[in-house]
C-alpha positions as CSV (number, residue, x, y, z in Angstrom):
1,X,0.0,0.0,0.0
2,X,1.6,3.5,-1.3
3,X,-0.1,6.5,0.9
4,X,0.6,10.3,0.2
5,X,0.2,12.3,2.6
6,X,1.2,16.1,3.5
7,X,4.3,17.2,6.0
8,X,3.1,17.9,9.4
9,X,4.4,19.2,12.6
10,X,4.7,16.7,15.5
11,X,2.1,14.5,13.3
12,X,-1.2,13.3,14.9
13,X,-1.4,9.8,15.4
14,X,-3.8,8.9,12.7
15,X,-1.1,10.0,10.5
16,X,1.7,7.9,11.8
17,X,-1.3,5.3,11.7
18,X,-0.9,5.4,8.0
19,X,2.7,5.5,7.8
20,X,3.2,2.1,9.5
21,X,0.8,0.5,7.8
22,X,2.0,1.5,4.4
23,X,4.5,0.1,2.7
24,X,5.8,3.3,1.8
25,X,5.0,6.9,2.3
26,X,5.0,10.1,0.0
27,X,5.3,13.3,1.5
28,X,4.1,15.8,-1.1
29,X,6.1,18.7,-0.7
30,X,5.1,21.2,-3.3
31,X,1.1,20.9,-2.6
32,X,0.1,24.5,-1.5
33,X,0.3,25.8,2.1
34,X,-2.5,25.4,3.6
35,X,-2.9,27.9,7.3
36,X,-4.9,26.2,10.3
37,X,-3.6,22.6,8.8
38,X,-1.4,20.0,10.9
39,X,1.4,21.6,8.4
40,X,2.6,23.6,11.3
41,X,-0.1,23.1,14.2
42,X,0.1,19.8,16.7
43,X,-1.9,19.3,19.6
44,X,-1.2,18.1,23.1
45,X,-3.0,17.2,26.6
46,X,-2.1,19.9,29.1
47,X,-3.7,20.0,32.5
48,X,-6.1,22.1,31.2
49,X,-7.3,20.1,28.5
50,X,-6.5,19.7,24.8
51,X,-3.8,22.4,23.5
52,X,-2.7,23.6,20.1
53,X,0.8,24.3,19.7
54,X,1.2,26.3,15.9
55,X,4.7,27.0,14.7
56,X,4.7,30.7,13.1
57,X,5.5,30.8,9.6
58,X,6.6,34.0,7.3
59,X,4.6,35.8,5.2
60,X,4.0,34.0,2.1
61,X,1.9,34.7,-1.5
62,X,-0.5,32.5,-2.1
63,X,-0.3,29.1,-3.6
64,X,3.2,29.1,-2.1
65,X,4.3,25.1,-2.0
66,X,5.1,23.5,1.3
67,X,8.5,23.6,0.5
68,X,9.3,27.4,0.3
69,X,7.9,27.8,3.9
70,X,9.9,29.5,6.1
71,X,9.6,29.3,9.9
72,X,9.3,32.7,11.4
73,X,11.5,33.4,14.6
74,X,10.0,37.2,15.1
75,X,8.4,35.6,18.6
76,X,10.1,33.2,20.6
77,X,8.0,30.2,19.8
78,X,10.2,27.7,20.6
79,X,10.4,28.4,24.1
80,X,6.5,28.9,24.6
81,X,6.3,25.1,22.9
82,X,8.9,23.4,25.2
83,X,7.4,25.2,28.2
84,X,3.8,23.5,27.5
85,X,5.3,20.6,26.5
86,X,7.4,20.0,29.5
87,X,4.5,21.4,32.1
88,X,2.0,19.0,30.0
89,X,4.5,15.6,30.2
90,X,7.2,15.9,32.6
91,X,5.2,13.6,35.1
92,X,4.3,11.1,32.2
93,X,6.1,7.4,32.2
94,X,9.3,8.0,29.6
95,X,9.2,12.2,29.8
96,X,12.8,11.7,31.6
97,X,14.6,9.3,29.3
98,X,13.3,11.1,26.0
99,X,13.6,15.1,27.5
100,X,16.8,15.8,26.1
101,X,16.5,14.0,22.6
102,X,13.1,16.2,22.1
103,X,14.8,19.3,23.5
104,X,17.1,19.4,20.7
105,X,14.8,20.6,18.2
106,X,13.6,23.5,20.2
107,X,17.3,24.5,20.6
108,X,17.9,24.6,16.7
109,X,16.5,26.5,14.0
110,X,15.4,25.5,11.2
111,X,14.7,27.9,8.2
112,X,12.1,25.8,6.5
113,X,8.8,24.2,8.1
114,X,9.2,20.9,6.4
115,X,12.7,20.3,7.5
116,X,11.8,20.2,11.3
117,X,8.4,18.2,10.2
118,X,11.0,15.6,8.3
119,X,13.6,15.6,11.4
120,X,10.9,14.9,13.7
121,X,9.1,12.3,11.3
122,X,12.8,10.3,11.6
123,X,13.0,10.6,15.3
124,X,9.4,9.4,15.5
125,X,10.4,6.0,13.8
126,X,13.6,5.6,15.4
127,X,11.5,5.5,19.1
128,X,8.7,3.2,16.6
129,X,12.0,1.0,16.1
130,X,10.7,1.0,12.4
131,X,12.4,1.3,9.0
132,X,9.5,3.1,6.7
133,X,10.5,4.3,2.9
134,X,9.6,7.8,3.0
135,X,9.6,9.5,0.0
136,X,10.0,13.3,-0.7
137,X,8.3,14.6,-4.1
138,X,10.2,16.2,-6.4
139,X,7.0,17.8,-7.6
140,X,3.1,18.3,-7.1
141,X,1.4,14.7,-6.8
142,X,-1.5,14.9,-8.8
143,X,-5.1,14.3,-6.8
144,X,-5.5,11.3,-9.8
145,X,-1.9,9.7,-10.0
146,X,-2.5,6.0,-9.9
147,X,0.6,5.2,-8.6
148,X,-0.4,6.0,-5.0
149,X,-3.3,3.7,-3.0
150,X,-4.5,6.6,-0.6
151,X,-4.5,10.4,-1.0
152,X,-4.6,11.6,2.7
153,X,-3.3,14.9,2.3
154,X,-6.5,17.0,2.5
155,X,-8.3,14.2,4.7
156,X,-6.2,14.4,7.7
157,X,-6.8,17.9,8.7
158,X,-8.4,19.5,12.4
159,X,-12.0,20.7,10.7
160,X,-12.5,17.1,9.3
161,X,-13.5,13.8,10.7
162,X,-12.2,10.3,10.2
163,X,-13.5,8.4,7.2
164,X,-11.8,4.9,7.9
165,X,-13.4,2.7,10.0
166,X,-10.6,0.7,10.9
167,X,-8.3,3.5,11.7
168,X,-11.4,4.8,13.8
169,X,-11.2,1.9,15.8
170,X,-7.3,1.9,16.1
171,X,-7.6,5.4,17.4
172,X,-10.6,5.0,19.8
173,X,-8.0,2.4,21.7
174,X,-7.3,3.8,24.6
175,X,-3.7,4.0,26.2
176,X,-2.5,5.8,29.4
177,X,-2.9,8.9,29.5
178,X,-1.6,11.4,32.4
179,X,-4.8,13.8,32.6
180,X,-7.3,10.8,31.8
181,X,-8.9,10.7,35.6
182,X,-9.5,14.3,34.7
183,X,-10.6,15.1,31.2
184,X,-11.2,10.9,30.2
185,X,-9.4,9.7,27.2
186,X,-8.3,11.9,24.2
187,X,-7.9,10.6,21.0
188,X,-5.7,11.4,18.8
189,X,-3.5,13.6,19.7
190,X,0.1,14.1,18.9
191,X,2.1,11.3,18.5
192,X,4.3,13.0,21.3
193,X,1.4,12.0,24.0
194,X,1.8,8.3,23.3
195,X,5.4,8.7,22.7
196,X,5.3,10.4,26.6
197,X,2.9,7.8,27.6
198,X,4.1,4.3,26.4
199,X,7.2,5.0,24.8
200,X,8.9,2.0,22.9
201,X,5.7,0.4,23.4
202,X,3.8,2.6,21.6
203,X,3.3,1.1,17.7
204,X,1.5,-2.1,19.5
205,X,-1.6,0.6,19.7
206,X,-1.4,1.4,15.9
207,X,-1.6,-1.7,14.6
């Protein structure tokens, strides 16, 4: 199975969903920018419920491809993310062993969005233990190219609900959670929360 899908910041875990149970992965990069997308927006459980964490992007015209993206460092972002991350994790099961490997990318800068999504992808399935070909386009993927089984980069998006049924019922599965006795369970969320949560035994709830 060949899925396409779009880059995305801290990805959801219906998207890594797809990714291990693909045979291999596409990651259009020159489909257009798309604002209030999982392009540059993740969301997390803090103790006061479900948070959105957006990474600020320069101005850009419109129909600007993922790739020419540039982060913007006009507001220090970085730091506001690893502040709710750590106050939303740091009491979570495998916060202490992964802190400093996560720490790193909010201590370098990366001038294009899709260059910290791709270095986060790779740590994400280095802690999955899994080897997934991931492929980077070297143009727009047409909506109708038959070479690709699934076109998931408009359908996984925050304004739109899950179509597949079997991913639905992967996702409803609940894991632990550190606000659960509080806010129940969330589904999901960033891969970081299960990451946090179970940490190399995280893929057995994906699959």
């Amino acid at each position: 199975m060949t899925t396409v899908l779009g880059s995305a910041y801290w990805p959801n875990i219906h998207y890594i969903y797809y990714i291990i149970n693909s045979d291999s992965v596409c990651i259009d990069l020159f489909e257009y920018f798309e604002k209030q997308s999982y392009r540059n927006r993740s969301k997390i459980l803090s103790a006061n419920g479900e948070l959105n964490l957006t990474v600020p992007v320069k101005k850009w015209e419109d129909h600007a491809p993922m790739k020419s993206i540039e982060i913007s460092y006009a507001e220090d972002w970085q730091k506001q993310h690893w502040r709710a991350i750590t106050s939303a994790y740091k009491n979570s099961p495998y916060f202490d062993f992964l802190e400093d490997e996560i720490k790193v990318f909010y201590e370098s800068r990366f001038q294009y969005l899709n260059e910290l999504n791709a270095e986060q992808l790779k740590w994400v399935l280095k802690v999955f233990r899994m080897k997934k070909e991931i492929i980077y386009s070297e143009k727009y993927i047409e909506p109708n190219d038959f070479n690709f089984d699934f076109d998931l980069r408009n359908a996984i998006h925050p304004k739109k609900e899950m179509i597949d049924k079997n991913a639905k019922l992967v996702l409803e599965k609940p894991y632990y959670q550190t606000f659960a006795s509080k806010f129940g369970f969330s589904p999901n969320l960033s891969v970081l929360d299960l990451i946090f949560n179970e940490g190399i035994k995280s893929d057995r709830f994906l699959v």
